[in-house]
N, C-alpha and C positions, 0 to 999 in steps of 0.2 A: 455433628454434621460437617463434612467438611466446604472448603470450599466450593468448588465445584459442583457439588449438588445444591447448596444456596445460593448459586447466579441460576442454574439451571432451573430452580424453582421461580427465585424472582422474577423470569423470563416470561416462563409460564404462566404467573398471574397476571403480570403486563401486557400479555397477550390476550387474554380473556378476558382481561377491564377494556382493553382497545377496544377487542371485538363485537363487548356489551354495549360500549361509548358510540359505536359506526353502525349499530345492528347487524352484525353479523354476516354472514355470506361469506364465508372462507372456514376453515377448518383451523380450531388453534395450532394443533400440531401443525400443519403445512404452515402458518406464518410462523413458527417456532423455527422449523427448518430455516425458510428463508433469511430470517435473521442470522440465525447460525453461520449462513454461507457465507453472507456478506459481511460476517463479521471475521471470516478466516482469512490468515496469511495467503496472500499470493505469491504462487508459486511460480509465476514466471510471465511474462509481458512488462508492458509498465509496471506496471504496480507494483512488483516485484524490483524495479531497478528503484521506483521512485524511495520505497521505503528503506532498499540499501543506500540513496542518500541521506534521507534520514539519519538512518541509524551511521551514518562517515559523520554527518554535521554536531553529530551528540560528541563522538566519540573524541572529534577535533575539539569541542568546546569550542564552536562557535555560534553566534547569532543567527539569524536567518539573512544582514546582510553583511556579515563578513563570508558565510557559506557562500553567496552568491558575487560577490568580489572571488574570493579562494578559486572556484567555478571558471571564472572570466578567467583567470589566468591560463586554464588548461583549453580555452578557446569556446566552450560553454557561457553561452550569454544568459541574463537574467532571466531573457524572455523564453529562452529555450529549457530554462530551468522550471520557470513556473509553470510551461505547457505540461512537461513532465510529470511532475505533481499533479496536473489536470488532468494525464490518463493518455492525453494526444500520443499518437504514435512515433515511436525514434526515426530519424532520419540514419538511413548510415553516415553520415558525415562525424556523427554525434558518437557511434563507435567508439573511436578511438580516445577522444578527450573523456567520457565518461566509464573505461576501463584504467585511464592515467590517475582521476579522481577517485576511485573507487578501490585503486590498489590491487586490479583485476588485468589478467592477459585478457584481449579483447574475445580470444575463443571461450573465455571462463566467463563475458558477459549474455555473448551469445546464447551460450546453454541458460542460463538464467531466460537471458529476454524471449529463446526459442522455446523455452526448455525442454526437457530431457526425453519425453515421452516419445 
């Protein structure tokens, strides 16, 4: 069995012990989905920009506060870092310094943060 069908299993009976645990009222399969979605890549908004800093803060080999010092210098404050993370919505001001960070023309963030559809 490969992978992917033993998470896709394990999902499934975690869902149906849930379900047995709360008595029920929902459909396994629909909370099966549900989890699935929220457990998929974002493809564009926040979410999408926050985990492309993630994935700059791995890559740079840094902490979470030297990431956020690194940040400060392109004009990105801590606080506007962690709102980020929180999901809060970009200012365009924020634009520029987080395509400078990101190693991204700022029209290459926009598709991300608008994206493409």
């Amino acid at each position: 069995m490969n992978e992917a069908n033993k998470t896709y299993k394990a999902l499934r009976l975690a869902c149906y012990d849930l379900m047995a645990r709360t008595g029920g009222g929902i459909d396994v399969d629909s909370l099966m989905e549900q989890y699935l979605a929220k457990a998929q890549r974002p493809k564009s908004g926040t979410g999408a920009i926050a985990l492309l800093l993630q994935e700059r803060q791995t890559e740079l080999d840094l902490t979470d506060e030297e990431f956020a010092r690194f940040c400060d210098t392109f004009r990105l404050s801590s606080g506007e870092l962690t709102a980020i993370y929180a999901g809060a919505d970009l200012d365009s001001h924020q634009l520029t310094p987080l395509a400078r960070i990101l190693g991204l023309t700022v029209d290459e963030l926009l598709l991300v943060w608008k994206g493409t559809d």
